[in-house]
C-alpha positions as CSV (number, residue, x, y, z in Angstrom):
1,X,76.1,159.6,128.8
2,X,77.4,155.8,129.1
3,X,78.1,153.5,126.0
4,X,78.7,149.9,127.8
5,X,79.7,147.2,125.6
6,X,82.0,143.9,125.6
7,X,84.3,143.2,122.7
8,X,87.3,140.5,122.4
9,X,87.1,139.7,126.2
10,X,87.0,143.0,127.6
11,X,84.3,145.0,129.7
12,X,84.3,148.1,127.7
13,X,82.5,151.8,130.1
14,X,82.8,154.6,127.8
15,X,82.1,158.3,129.8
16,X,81.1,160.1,126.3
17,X,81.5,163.9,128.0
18,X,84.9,163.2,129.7
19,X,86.3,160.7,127.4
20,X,87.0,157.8,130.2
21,X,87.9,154.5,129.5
22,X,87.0,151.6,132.0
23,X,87.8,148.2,131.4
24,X,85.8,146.5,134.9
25,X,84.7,143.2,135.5
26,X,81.3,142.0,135.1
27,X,80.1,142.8,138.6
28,X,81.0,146.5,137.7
29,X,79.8,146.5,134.1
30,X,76.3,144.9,135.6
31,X,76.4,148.1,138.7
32,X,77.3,150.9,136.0
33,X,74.4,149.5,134.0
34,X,72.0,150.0,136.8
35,X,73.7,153.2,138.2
36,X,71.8,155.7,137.6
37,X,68.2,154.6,137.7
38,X,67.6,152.5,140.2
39,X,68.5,152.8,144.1
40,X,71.2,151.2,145.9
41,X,68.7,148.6,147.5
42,X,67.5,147.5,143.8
43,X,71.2,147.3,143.0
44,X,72.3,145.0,145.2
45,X,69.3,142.6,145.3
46,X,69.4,142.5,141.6
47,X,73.5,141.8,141.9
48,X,73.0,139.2,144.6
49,X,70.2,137.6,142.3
50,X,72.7,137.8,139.1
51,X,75.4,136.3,141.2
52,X,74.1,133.9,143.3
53,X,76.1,131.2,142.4
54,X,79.6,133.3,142.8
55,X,80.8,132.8,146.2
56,X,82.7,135.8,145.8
57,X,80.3,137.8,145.4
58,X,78.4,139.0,148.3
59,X,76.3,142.0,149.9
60,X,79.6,143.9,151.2
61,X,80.8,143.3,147.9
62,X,78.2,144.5,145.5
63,X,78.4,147.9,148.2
64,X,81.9,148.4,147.5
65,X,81.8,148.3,144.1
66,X,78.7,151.2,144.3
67,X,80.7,153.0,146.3
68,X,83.0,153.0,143.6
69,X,81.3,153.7,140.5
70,X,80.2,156.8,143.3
71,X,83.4,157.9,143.5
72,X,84.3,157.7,139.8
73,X,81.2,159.8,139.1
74,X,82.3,162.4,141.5
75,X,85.5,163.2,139.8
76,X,83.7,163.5,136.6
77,X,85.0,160.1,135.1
78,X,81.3,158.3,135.3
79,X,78.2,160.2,134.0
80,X,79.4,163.6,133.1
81,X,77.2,166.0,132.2
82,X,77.2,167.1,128.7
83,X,79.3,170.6,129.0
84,X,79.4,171.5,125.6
85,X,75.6,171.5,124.5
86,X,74.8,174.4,126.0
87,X,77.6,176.5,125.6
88,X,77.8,179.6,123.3
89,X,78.8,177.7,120.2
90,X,77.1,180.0,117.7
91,X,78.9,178.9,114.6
92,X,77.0,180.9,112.6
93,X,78.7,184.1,113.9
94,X,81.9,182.4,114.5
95,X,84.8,184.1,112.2
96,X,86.3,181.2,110.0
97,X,89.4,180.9,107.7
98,X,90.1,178.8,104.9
99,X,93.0,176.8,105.9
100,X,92.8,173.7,103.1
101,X,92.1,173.3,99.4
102,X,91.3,170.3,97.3
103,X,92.8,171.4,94.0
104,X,90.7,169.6,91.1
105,X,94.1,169.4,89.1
106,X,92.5,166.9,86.2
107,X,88.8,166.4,85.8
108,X,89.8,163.0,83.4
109,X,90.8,159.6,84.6
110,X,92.6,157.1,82.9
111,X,90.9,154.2,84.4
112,X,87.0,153.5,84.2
113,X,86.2,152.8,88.0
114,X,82.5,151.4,88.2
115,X,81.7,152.6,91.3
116,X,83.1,156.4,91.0
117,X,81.3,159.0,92.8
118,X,83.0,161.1,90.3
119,X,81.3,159.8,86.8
120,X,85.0,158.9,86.2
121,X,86.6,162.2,87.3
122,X,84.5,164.1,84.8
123,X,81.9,165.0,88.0
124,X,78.8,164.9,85.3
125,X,80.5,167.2,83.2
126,X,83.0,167.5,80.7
127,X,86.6,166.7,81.1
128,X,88.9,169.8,82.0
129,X,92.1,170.1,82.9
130,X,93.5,172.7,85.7
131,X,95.8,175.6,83.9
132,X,98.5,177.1,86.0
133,X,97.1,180.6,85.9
134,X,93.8,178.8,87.5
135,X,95.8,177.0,90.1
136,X,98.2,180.1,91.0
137,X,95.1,182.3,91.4
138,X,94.0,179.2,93.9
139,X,97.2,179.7,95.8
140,X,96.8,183.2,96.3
141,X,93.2,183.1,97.1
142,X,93.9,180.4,100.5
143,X,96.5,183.2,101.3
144,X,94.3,186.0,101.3
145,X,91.9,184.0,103.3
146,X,94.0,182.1,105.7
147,X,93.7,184.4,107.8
148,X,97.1,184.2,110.7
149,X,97.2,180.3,110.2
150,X,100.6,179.7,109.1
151,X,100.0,175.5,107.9
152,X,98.1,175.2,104.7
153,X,97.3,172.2,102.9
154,X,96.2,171.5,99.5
155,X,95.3,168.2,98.0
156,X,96.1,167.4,94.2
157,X,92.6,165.4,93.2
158,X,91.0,164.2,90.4
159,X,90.2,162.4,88.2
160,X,93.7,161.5,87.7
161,X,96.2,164.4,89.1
162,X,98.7,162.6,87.2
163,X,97.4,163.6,83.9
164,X,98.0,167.0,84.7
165,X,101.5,167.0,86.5
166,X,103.3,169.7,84.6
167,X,100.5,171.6,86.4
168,X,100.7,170.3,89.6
169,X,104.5,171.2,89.3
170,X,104.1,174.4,88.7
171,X,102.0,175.1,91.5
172,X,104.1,173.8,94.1
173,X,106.7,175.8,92.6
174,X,104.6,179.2,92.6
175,X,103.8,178.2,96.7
176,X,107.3,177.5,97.5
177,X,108.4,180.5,96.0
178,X,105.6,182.8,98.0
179,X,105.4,181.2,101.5
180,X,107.9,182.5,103.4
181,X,107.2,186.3,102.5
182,X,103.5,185.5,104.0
183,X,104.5,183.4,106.8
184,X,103.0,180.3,105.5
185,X,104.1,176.4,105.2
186,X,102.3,174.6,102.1
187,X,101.9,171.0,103.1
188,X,100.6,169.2,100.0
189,X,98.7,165.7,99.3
190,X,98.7,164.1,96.1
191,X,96.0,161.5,95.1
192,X,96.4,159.0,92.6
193,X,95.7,155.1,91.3
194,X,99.4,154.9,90.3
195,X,99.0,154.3,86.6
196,X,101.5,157.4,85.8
197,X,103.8,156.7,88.7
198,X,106.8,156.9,87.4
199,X,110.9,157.9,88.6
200,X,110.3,161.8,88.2
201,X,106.4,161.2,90.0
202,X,108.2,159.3,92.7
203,X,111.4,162.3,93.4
204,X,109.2,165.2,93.3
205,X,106.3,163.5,95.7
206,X,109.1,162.5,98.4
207,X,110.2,166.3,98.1
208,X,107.0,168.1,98.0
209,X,104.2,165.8,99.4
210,X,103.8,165.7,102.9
211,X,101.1,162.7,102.1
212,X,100.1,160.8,98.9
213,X,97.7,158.6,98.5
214,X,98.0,155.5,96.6
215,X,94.3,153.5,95.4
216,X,94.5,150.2,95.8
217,X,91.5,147.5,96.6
218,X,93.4,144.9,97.7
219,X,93.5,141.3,96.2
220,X,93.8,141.5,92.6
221,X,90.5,139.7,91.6
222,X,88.7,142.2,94.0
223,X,90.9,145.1,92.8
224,X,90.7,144.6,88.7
225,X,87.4,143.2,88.9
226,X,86.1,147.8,89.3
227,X,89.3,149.5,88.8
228,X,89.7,148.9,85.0
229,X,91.4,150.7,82.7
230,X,89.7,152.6,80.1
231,X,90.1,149.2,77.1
232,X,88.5,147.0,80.1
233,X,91.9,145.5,81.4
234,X,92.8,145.2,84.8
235,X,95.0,147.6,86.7
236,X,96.4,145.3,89.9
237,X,99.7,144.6,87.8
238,X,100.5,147.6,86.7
239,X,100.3,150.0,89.7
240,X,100.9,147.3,92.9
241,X,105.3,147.3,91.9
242,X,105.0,151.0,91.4
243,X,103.5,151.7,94.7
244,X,106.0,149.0,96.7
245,X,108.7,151.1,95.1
246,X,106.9,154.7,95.7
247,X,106.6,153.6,99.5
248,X,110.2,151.9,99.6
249,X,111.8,155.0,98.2
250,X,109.4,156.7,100.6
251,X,110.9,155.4,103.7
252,X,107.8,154.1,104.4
253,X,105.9,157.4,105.8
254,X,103.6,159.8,104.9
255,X,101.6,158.1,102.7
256,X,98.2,155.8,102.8
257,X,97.2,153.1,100.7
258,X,93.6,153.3,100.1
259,X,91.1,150.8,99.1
260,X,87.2,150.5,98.7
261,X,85.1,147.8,99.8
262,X,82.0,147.0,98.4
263,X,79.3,144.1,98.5
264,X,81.6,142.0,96.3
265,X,83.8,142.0,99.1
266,X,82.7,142.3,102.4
267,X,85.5,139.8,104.1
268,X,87.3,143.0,103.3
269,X,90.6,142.1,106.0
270,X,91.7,139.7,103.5
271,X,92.4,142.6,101.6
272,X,94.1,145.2,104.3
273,X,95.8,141.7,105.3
274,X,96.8,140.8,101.7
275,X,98.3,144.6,101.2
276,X,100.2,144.7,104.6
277,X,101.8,141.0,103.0
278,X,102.9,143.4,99.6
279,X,104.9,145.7,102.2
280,X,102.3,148.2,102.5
281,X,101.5,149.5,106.6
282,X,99.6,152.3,106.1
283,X,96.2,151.6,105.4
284,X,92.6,152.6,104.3
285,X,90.1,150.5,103.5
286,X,86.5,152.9,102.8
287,X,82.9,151.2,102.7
288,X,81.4,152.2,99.1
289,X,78.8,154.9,99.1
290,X,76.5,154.6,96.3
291,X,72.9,154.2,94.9
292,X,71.5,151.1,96.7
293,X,70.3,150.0,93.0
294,X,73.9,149.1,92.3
295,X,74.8,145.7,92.2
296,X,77.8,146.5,94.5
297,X,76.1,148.5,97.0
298,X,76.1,147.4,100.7
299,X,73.1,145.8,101.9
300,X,71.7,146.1,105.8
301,X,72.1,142.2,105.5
302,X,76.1,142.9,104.6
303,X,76.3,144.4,108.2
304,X,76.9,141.5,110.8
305,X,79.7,140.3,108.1
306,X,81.2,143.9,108.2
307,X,80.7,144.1,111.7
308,X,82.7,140.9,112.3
309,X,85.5,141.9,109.9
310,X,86.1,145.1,111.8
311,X,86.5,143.0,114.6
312,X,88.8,140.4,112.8
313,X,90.7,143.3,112.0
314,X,91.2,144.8,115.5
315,X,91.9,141.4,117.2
316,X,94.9,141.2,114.4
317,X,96.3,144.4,115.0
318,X,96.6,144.2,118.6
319,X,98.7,140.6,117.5
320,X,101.1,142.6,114.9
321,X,101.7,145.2,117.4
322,X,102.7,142.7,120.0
323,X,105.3,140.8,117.1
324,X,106.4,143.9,116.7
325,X,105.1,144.4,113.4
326,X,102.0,146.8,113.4
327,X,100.0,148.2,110.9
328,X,98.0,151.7,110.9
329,X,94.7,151.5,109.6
330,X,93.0,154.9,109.3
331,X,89.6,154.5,111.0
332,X,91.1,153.3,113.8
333,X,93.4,156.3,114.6
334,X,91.8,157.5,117.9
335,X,93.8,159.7,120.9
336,X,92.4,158.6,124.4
337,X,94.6,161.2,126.0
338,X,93.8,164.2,123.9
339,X,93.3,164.0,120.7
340,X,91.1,167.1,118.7
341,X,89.6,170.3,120.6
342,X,86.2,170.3,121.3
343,X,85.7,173.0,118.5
344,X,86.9,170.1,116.4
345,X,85.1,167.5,117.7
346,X,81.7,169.5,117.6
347,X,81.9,171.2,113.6
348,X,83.7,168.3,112.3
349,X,85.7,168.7,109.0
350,X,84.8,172.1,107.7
351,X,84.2,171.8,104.7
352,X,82.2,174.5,103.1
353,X,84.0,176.7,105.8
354,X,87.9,176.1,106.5
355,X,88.0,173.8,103.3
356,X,86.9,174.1,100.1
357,X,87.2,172.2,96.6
358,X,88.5,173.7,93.8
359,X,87.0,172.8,89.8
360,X,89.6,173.1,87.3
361,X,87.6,176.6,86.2
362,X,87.9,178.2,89.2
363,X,84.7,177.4,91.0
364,X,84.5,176.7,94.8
365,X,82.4,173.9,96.4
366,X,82.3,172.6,99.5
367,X,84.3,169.8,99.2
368,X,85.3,167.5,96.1
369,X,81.8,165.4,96.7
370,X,79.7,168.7,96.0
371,X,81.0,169.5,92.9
372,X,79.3,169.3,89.9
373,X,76.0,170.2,92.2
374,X,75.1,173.9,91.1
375,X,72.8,174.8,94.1
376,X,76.3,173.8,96.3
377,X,78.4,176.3,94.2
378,X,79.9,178.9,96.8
379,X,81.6,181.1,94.5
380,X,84.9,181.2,92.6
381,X,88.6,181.9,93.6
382,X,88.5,185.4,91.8
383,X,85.6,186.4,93.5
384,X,85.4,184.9,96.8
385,X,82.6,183.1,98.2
386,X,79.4,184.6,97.2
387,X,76.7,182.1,98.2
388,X,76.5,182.9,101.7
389,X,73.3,181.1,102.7
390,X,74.9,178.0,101.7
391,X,78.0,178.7,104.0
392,X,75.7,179.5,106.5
393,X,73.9,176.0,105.9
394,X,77.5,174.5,106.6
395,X,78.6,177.0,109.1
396,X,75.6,175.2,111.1
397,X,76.5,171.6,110.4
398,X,77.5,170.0,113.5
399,X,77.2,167.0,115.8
400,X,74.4,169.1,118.1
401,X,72.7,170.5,114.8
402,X,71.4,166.7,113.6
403,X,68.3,165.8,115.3
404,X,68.8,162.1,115.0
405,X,72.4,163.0,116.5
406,X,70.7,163.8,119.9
407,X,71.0,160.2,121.9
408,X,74.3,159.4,119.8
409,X,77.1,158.3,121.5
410,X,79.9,158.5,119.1
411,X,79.1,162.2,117.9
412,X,81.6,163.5,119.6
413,X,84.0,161.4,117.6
414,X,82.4,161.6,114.3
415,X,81.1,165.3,114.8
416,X,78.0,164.5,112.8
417,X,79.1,162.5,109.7
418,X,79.6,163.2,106.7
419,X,77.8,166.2,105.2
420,X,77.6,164.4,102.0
421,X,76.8,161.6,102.9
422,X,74.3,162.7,104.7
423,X,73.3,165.1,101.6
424,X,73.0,162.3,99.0
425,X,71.3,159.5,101.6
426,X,68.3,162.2,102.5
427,X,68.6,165.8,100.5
428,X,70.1,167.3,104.0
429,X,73.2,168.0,105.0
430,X,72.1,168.5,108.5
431,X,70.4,164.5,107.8
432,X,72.4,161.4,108.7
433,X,73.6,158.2,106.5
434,X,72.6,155.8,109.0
435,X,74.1,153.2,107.3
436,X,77.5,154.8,107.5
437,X,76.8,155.7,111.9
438,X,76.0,152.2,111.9
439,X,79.5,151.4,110.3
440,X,81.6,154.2,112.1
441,X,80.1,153.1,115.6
442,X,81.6,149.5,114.9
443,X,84.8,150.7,113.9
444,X,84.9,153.2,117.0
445,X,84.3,150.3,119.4
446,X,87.4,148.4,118.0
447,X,89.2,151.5,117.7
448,X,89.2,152.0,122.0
449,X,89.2,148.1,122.2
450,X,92.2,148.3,120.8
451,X,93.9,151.0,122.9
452,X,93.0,150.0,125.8
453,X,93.9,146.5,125.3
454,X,96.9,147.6,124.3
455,X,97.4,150.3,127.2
456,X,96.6,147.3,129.2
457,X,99.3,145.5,128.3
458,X,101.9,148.3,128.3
């Protein structure tokens, strides 16, 4: 499979099987276009028709260049063959181990996000703290079922983790104290919109954390106009010096700042551009998912703007990098020379699988954007995982299980999507949010622009 397309002055060939990157000229991109259904007689007439008016351009020419494309076909850079479809991935057979957890540590915020996917942090039920016992017992049960990994991670979510950080203490505590005896390294995330950040949040995150993530929407208007605190005030002004100074003290790794966009603000750069100006390199910026009913949901008449940004925002980055002063922006971390196994690139995330979320009562869901959702229950962390058929349903969820996955050419760099995206957009995990593919694709198109611009200019 081929997925041709021109972006910021480049002649973009991607080979989806092997992975190839060809930047070509447009006598090229016009011949790979044509390659493989039509003879070399059709080519060239339609070539010498196209370029008529080039001088340059002539029969020998246009032969040369087929002979070419040829010869990047035969050493499987051009047209590969899809490898992986049919090979023996049965992954309903296939032996997995849990390797991550997302710990719900509090299931209470103290700000009043409008457009929280988590009924804010309460997950449509009551508010509920984590106790230690529950989140030691959570410690010991990714041990028993880690199986010979030795790098566990678990994420402190909420809600707020912050309201519970005695807690979240303690359990970092309780796995530093046990992972050596069972061969295992604990690497930890925090989560948190920086209200609580304070000197003793700051000291034990730079010890413990191997990643925190810090919410932050970007300008203030856009920021404190959905991330309000619980009286209705906004929050830009309290958490924006506390974050500079978490990062700063930091060192200015391991961490993401991470925003939402929504249809209030769909020139979104101006709010990655106005947080790399506050210090901040590190940087997520999510498109909203919620019901289309909201008055901040993103419309299909929201795309050419979003499209366009994601474009504005590549074309920048390839200019920081050059000044020497680049910014990382999450969606468009890609590896053109290696990157994730094909067992990776196929099952996707694992949730439901290799990672699970955690409710501050023990229960086990497949990820933080299940829970609440009692047919998604898998079981508890006493227990184990009794709802196998559910597993099973995930165990299954793949880029070659979605139907409308089947002429896709990104799937091998999304694996599928989202399961719950896809769950809460049509009732199927094994569906697709096609406004989300829509999104991704854009964002994978700058993504390789980018490194092979920048490759180019190495």
């Amino acid at each position: 499979m081929i997925h041709q397309y021109k972006l910021n002055g480049y002649n973009i060939v991607l080979d989806v099987y092997s992975g190839s990157v060809h930047l070509v000229d447009d006598l090229a991109y016009d011949v790979i276009e044509m390659f493989e259904n039509h003879s070399r007689e059709d080519i060239i007439c339609a070539m010498l028709e196209k370029y008529k008016y080039d001088a340059e351009i002539n029969k020998e020419e246009i032969s040369d260049c087929i002979d070419d494309v040829q010869e990047l076909r035969d050493m499987g850079k051009l047209f590969t063959p899809d490898q992986y479809e049919n090979l023996a991935f049965d992954f309903k057979k296939r032996n997995t181990v849990i390797k991550a957890l997302c710990l719900h540590i509090a299931h209470t915020c103290n700000l009043n996000c409008e457009y929280c996917f988590a009924s804010q942090g309460k997950y449509h039920g009551e508010r509920a703290l984590m106790s230690f016992e529950v989140g030691k017992r959570a410690i010991d049960f990714l041990i028993e079922n880690s199986g010979s990994r030795v790098n566990l991670e678990v994420d402190f979510f909420g809600g707020e983790p912050l309201m519970n950080f005695d807690v979240v203490k303690e359990i970092v505590a309780y796995a530093r104290s046990i992972e050596k005896q069972h061969n295992k390294n604990f690497r930890f995330t925090l989560t948190t919109n920086g209200m609580l950040v304070d000197d003793d949040v700051i000291e034990f995150a730079n010890k413990e954390c191997h990643n925190v993530v810090l919410s932050l929407d970007g300008r203030k208007e856009i920021h404190d106009n959905l991330r309000k605190t619980i009286n209705g005030k906004g929050s830009y002004d309290v958490i924006v010096p506390k974050f500079q100074e978490f990062v700063k003290r930091r060192g200015n790794r391991g961490y993401y700042v991470r925003g939402t966009f929504t249809h209030n603000n769909t020139d979104f750069t101006n709010d990655i551009f106005h947080m790399a100006d506050l210090g901040f390199t590190e940087l997520s910026m999510e498109p909203v998912v919620c019901a289309p009913s909201d008055p901040y949901a993103l419309t299909y008449d929201d795309l050419p703007v979003l499209f366009e940004q994601y474009e504005i925002l590549a074309k920048e980055m390839i200019k920081r990098e050059k000044e020497g002063r680049p910014i990382t922006f999450y969606h468009y971390m890609i590896d053109l020379t290696g990157g994730p196994c094909i067992y990776k690139r196929v099952s996707g995330c694992g949730s439901g699988t290799e990672y699970m979320a955690v409710t501050p009562w023990g229960d086990l869901y497949p990820c933080h954007q299940f829970v609440g959702d009692e047919k998604y229950r898998l079981g508890d962390i006493w227990n184990g995982v009794d709802n196998k058929e559910i597993q099973n349903e995930f165990k299954l969820c793949n880029a070659y299980a979605r139907p409308d996955c089947k002429d896709c050419w990104a799937r091998l760099y999304c694996s599928g999507g989202c399961a719950a995206n896809a769950y809460h957009a049509t009732g199927s995990i094994n569906g697709i949010y096609k406004y989300g593919c829509e999104l991704f694709k854009k964002r994978m198109e700058c993504a390789i622009m980018m490194k092979a611009a920048l490759a180019e200019n190495d």
